[in-house]
KOLLO-112209 format. One record per residue: x, y, z of N, C-alpha, C in turn; residue in one letter. Coordinates in steps of 0.1 Angstrom, whole numbers, plus 5000, padded with zeros to 4 digits. Atoms other than C-alpha are relative to their C-alpha. Layout:
REM residues N
XYZXYZXYZA;...
This chain:
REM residues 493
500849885000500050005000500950125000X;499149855005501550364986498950015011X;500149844988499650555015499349865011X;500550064986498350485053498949924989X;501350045001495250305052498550125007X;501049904996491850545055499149924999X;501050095005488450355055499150115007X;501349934994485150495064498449985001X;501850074998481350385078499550184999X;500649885000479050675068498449924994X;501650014997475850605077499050124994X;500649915001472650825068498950025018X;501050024988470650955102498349964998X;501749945002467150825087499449895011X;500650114990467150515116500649945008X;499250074991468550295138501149954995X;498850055004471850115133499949865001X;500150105001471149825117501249894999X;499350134998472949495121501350014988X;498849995012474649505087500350134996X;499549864998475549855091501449995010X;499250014992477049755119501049894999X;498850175002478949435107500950084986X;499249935006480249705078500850105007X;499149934993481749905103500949985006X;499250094994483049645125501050004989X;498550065007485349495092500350134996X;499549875004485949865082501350085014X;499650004988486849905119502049915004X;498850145003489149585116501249984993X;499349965011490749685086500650115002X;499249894997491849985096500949985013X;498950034991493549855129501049864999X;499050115005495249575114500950094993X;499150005012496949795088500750125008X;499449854992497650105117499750134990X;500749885010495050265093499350145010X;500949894989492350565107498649954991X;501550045007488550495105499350095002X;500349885003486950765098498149995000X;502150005000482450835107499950124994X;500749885010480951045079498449945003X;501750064996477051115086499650054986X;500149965013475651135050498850045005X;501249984997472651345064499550154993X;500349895007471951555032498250004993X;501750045003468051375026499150095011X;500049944978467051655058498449934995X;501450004995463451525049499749865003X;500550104991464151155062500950005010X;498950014992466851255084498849995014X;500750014989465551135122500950125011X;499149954992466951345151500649925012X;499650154988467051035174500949924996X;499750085005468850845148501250045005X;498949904998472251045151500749935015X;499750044988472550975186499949845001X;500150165004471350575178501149964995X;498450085011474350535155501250015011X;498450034992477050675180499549925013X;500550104994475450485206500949865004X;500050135002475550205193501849934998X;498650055002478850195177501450035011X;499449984990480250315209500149865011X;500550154993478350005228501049884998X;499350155006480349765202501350025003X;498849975002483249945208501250064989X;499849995011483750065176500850164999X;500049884996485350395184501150084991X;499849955012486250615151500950095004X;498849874997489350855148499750134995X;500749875006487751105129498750015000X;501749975001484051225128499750075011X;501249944988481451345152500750015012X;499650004984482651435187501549964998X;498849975000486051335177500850114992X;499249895008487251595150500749914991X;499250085010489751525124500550174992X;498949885013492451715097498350054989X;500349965014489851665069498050005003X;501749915000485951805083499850064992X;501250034988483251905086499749825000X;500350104998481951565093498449934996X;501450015006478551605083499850034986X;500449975008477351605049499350124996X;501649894999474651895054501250085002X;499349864997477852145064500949974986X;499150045016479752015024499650084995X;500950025012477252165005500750094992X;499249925010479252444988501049894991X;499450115003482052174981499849904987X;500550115014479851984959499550074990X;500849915010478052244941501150084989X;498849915005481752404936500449854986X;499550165006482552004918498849994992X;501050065008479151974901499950134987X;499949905011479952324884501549994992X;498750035005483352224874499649914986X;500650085010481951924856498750044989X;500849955008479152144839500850094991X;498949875010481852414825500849874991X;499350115013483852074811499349954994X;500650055007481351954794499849855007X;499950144995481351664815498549955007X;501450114990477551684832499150144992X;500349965007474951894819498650075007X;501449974990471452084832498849914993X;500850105006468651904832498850105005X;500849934990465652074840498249944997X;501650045005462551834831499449985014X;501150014985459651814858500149885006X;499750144992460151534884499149954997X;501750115003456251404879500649974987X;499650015012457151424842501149894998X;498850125000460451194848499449875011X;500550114995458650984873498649874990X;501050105012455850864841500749974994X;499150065014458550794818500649945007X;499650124997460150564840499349915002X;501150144999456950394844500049944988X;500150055012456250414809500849874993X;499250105006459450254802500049835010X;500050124991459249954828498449954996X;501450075006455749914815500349934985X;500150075014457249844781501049845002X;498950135000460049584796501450084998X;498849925002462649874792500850055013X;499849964987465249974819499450155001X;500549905001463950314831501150125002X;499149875004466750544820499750124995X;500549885000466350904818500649994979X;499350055015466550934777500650164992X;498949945002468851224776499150164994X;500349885008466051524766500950104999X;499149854997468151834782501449974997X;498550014999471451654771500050084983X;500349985014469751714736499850154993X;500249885000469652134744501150054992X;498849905005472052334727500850075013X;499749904990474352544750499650115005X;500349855000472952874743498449935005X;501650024992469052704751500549975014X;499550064984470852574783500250115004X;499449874990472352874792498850095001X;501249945002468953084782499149935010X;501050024993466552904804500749995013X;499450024984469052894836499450105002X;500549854997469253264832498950045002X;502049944999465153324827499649955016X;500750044987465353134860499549895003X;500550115004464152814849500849905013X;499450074989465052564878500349844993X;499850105008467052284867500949895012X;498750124994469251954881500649984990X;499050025008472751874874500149824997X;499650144999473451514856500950024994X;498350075002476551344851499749944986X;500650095017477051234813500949895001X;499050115000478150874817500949994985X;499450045012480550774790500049924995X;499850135009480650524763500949865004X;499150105000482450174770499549985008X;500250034988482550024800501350035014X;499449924990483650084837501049795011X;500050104990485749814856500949915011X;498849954985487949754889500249885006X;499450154988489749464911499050035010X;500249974985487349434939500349935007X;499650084993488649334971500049885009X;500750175003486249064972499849904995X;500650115007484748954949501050004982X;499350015009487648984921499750144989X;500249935007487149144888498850004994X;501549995003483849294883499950204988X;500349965011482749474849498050064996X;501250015001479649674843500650084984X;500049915014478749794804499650175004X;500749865002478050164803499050034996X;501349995007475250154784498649965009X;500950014991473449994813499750095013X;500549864986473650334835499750084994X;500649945005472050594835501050175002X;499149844999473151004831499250035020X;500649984985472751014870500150155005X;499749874992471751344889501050005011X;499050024992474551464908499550155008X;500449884986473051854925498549964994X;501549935000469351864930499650144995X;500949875000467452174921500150045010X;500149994991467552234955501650005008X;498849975000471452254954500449885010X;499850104993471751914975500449884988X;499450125011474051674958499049835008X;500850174997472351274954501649945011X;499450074990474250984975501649984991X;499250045007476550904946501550064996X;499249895000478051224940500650055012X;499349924990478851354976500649885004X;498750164997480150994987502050064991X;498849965005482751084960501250155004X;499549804994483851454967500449945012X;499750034990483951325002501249935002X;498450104998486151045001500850054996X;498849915002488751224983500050095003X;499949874990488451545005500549955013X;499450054986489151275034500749884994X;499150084998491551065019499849874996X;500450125004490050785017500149884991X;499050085009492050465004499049884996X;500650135001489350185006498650005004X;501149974995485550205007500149824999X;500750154997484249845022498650025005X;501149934999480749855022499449894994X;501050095008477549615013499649974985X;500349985013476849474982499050024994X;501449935008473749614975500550154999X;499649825002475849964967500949964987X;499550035009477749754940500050064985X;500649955011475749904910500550165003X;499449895000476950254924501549984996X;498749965002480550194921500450004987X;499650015008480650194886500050144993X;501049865000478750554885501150055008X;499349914990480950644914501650014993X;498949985008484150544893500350114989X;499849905006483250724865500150175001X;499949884997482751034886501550055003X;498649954992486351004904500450044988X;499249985011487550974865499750164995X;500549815004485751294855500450115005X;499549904995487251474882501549995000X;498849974997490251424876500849895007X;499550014990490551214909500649824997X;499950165003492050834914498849925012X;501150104989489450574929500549965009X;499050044991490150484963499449804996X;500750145005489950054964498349965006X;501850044995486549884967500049875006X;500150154993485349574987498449985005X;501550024999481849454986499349905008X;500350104988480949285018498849854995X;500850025003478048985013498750075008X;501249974995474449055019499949915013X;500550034990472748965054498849945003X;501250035005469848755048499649905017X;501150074989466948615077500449844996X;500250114998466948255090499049934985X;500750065011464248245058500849984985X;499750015010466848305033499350134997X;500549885011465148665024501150125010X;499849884998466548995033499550015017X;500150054985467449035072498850165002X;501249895000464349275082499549995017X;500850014989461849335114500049865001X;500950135001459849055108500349865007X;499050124998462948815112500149995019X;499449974990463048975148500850155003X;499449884995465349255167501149984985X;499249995005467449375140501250135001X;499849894994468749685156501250005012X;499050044991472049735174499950035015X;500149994992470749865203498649965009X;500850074991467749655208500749865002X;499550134996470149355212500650075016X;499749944986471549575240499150005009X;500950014986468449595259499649925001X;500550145000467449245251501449945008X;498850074992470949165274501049944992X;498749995007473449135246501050025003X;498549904996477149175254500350034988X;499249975013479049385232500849914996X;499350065006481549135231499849894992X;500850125007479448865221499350064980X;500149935018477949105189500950004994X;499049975011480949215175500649815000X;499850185011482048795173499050014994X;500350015010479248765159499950034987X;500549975014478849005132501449954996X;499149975005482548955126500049854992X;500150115008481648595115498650014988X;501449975014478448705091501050044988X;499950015009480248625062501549994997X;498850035001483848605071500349875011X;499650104984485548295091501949964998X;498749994993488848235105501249864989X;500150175006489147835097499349944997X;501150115007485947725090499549975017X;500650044987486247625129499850075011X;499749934989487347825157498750165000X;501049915002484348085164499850115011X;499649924992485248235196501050105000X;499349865000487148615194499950085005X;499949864994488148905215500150104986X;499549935015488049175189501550075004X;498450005003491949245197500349844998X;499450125014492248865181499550024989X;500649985014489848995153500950074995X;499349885006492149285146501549954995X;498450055006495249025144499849914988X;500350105009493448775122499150044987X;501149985013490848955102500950014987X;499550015012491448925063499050024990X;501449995007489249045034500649874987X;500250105009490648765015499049905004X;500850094993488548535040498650034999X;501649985006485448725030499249944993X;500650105008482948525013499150124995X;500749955011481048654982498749945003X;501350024993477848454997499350075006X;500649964989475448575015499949985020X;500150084981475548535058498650015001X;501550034990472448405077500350055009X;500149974984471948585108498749865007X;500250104997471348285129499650105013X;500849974987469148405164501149915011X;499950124985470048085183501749995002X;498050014997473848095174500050135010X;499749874991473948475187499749995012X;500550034987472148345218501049895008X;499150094987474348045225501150075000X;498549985004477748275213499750105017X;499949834986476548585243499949905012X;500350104991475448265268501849955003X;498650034997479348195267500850105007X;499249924995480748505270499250075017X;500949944988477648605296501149905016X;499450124987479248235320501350085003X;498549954998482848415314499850105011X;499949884990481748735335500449945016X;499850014986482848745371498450005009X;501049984995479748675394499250085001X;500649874999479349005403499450084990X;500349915013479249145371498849954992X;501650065005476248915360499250055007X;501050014989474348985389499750135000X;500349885004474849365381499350014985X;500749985014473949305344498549985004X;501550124998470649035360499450185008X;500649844986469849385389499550134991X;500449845005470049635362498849934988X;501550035011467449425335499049985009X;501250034987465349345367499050145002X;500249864993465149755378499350064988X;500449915010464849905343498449914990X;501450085001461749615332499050015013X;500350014983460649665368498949875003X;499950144999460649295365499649985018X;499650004993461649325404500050165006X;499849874995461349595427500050035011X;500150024988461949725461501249915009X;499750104993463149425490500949934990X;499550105009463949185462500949994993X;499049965002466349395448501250055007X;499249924995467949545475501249895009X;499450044999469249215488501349924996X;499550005008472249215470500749785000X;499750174993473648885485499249924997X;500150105004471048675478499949974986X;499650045015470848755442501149944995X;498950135004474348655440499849864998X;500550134998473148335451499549934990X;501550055009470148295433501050004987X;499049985014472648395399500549884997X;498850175004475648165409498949885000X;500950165000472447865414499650004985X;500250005017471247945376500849954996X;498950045005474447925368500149964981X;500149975015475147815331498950014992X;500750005007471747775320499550104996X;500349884997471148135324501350074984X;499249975007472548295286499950174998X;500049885000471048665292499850045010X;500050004989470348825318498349995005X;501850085000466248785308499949954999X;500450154994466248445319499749985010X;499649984986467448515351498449955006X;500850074996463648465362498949904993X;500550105000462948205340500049875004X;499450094992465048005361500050035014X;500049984990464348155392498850135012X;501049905002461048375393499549955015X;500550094983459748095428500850065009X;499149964989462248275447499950115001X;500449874998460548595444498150005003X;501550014994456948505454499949875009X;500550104994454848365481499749884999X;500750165006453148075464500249964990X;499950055016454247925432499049944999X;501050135011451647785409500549904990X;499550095009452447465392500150014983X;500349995016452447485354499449844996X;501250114997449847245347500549844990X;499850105004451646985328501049935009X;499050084991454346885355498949955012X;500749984990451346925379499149884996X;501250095006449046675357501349875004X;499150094999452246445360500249955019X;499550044986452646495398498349945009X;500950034999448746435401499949844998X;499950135002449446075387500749875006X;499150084991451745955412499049995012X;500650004985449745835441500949985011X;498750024984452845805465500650135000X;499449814998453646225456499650045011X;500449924986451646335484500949995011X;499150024986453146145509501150025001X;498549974999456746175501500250155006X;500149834999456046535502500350015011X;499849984986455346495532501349975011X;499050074993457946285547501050074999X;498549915004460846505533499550135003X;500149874992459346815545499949975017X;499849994989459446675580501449955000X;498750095001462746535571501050125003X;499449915003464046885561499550135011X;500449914991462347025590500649985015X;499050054990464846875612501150004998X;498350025000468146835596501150135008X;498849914992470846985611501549964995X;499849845008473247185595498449994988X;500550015016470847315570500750054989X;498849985008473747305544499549894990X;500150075010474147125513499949864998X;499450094997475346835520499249925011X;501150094989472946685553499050044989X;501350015006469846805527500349894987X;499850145011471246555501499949925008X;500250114992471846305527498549975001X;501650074993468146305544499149984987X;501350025013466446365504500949864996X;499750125003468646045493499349905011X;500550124994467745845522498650015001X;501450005004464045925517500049904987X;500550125010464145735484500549875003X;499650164996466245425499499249985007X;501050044993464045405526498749924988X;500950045005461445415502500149894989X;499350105015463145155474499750084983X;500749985009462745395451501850114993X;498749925004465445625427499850105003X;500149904992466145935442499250104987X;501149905005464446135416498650004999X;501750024992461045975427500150085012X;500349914995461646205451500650135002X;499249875005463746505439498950064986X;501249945009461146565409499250035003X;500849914990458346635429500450105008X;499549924992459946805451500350134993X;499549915013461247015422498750084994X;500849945005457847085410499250105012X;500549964988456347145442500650165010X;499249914992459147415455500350104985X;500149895008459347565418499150044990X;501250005007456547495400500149954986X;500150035012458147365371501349875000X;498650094998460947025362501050044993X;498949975002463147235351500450115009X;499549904988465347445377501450005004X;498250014994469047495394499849835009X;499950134990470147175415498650055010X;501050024990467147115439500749985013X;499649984985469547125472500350134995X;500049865002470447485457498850065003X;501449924997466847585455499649995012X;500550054992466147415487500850135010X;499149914989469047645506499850134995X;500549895001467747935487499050065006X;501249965000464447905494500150045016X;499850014984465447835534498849905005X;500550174991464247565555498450054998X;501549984998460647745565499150014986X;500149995014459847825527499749874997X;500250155010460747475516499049905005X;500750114990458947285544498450045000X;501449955000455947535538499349924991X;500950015016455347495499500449804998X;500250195003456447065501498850005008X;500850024993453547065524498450054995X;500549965011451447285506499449924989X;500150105004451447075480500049875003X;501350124994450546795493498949955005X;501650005001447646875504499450014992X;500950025012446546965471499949914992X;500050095007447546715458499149835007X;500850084992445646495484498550024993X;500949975003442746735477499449994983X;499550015015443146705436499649864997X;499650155004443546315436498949964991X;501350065010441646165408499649895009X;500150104989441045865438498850085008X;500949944991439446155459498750064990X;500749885011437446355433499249904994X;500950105007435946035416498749955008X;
């Protein structure tokens, strides 16, 4: 490489910071700190009539969240500002009048409704809907005559004859005809350059050695090449990430679910867990190894390893990849992630929260099955109310046992006497309840399980049992057994 490395994510503010926004920023991100490049945030927020004001703040957010933290742009500055699009605008208009005095772009000044029927027209015949060149067809002096009268016009770019076509960093050598673009507007009427034209100006006003970016922008780079040529300028290189497609195979969207970088955050996402993931949506290491700190992404990433495919965003993989990194946290630090999704859902409130100690507990007893921190009372909800209610299919099951009652019983006077009440004597006396009884100790650990949490799935059952505390467990085994006395298909018949 003849110069540093420059790359740059330039988002528009019209929304949130979608997933593959965000997995182009990451390898842009990646790319740049492998090579001891600078990564540069441009806000392309020149559309002001879908620009959001919320959005803005969504994007650095987010990309702050992931850790993505840009050397140039917004809030950090840089040699080669403004940083916003919307403060260029001279810049481009200065570049779109350059290319009008060379003969290189031309005014156009047909009515927008008027150009919006003739691209129907033509798509109604089976034609692409290319603008068919009226105002390229003006003379100079009618061009110049209707500016002056006042006549409001847009500037297009006059593509040129042949074709356009560049190494990309992906996907090799890619070739578009000429003939299949169109004379694209480059200033609005309204003196706001399109996406295609200020992209370009920009990048070479900031340097910019390497746009990496999705390949649904592919069809621009051949438009955007021709422009750098027109000015003069050299193309910086290109790299056309794959598309992002839903579990169905179509285009990753709502529908699919959260697709939003900062509703994975309040859904209990770690950052560290996103950025592995996106960093494997469409690139991989060996094929095997899937776990990465992003300082091993930054030693390993490679856009030769990029795939020209499309990535599936997989739900369940992102769920078990954060469930790993979630087990890695230090106790504490889960049990502040579990405290703060509890407080701000007001899941939990009050007492329940305030004893910080037994949460610990309650956490470390989840233990691995626990992958966000909204599980936390799916695995542990009985230890925040008076009376569990059974969920009616473990309950139809414990209805079927006619020796459930009684055990109930027998091990809640069992457990209403041991001494220590510790881990270790409550195994002992619940094992020797089923030898006594000739029975496997989960004939009477499953009831008991249902009975103390209401459901057969739960943390070890001496855990729950030393959470719940002696008077608790000895209540609700008791409890339950009476209903279950009162219930009996035996009695009731």
């Amino acid at each position: 490489m003849t110069s540093p490395v420059r790359v740059r994510f330039a988002p528009s503010p019209t929304g949130y910071l979608h997933v593959g926004g965000a997995r182009t920023a990451l390898f842009n991100y990646l790319y740049a700190r492998q090579h001891g490049g600078t990564f540069v945030l441009r806000i392309e927020d020149t559309d002001q009539d879908r620009n959001v004001e919320a959005a803005l703040r969504g994007i650095l957010e987010g990309l702050s969240w992931l850790g993505l933290r840009w050397d140039e742009g917004p809030e950090a500055g840089g040699p080669h500002g403004p940083y916003f699009q919307s403060e260029r605008l001279k810049s481009y208009a200065e570049a779109a009048r350059r290319l009008l005095h060379e003969g290189k772009a031309y005014r156009c000044f047909c009515d927008p409704a008027d150009l919006k029927n003739r691209r129907e027209a033509a798509l109604a015949r089976g034609e692409p809907p290319k603008y068919d060149r009226t105002c390229f067809r003006l003379t100079k002096q009618e061009s110049d005559a209707r500016a002056a009268k006042g006549d409001a016009y847009a500037i297009r770019f006059l593509i040129p004859e042949g074709e356009t076509s560049w190494e990309d960093e992906v996907r090799g050598t890619v070739t578009f005809q000429n003939s299949t673009l169109d004379d694209l507007v480059i200033l609005r009427t309204d003196q706001h350059p399109t996406y295609n034209f200020a992209a370009v100006v920009d990048d070479d006003a900031m340097r910019i050695t390497h746009v990496l970016r999705g390949d649904d922008h592919i069809s621009n780079t051949p438009r955007q090449i021709q422009l750098y040529r027109a000015l003069g300028l050299t193309p910086p290189r290109f790299g056309h990430l794959p598309m992002i497609l839903g579990p169905d195979g179509t285009r990753l969207s709502k529908r699919h679910g959260a697709v939003s970088v900062t509703a994975f955050r309040d859904d209990g996402i770690l950052p560290q867990a996103m950025v592995n993931f996106l960093a494997l949506l469409g690139w991989a290491y060996d094929g095997e190894r899937e776990i990465f700190t992003i300082e091993e992404l930054t030693q390993v990433f490679s856009l030769d390893r990029v795939s020209k495919n499309p990535a599936i965003f997989n739900y369940e993989k992102l769920d078990w990849m954060n469930g790993e990194y979630f087990r890695a946290l230090p106790l504490s630090t889960r049990a502040d992630l579990v405290a703060a999704y509890l407080e701000s859902t007001g899941a939990l409130k009050g007492p329940a929260l305030r004893d910080r100690a037994f949460l610990e507990r309650a956490v470390e007893a989840v233990g691995d099955r626990m992958k966000r921190p909204r599980q936390f009372l799916e695995y542990a909800a009985y230890l925040y109310v008076e009376r569990v209610e059974p969920e009616p299919e473990p309950w139809a099951e414990l209805l079927a046992k006619p020796s459930a009652a009684a055990r109930l019983k027998k091990l809640a006077s069992l457990l209403e006497e041991v001494q220590p009440f510790e881990h270790d004597p409550i195994e002992k006396a619940t094992r020797g309840l089923a030898a006594s009884e000739g029975v496997k100790a989960g004939e009477v650990i499953m009831p008991a399980r249902i009975a103390l949490t209401g459901k057969k799935v739960s943390p070890g059952i001496f855990d729950v049992i030393l959470l719940l505390g002696r008077e608790r467990t000895v209540e609700r085994l008791r409890h339950a057994a009476e209903r279950l006395e009162a219930e009996s298909p035996a009695r009731t018949s």
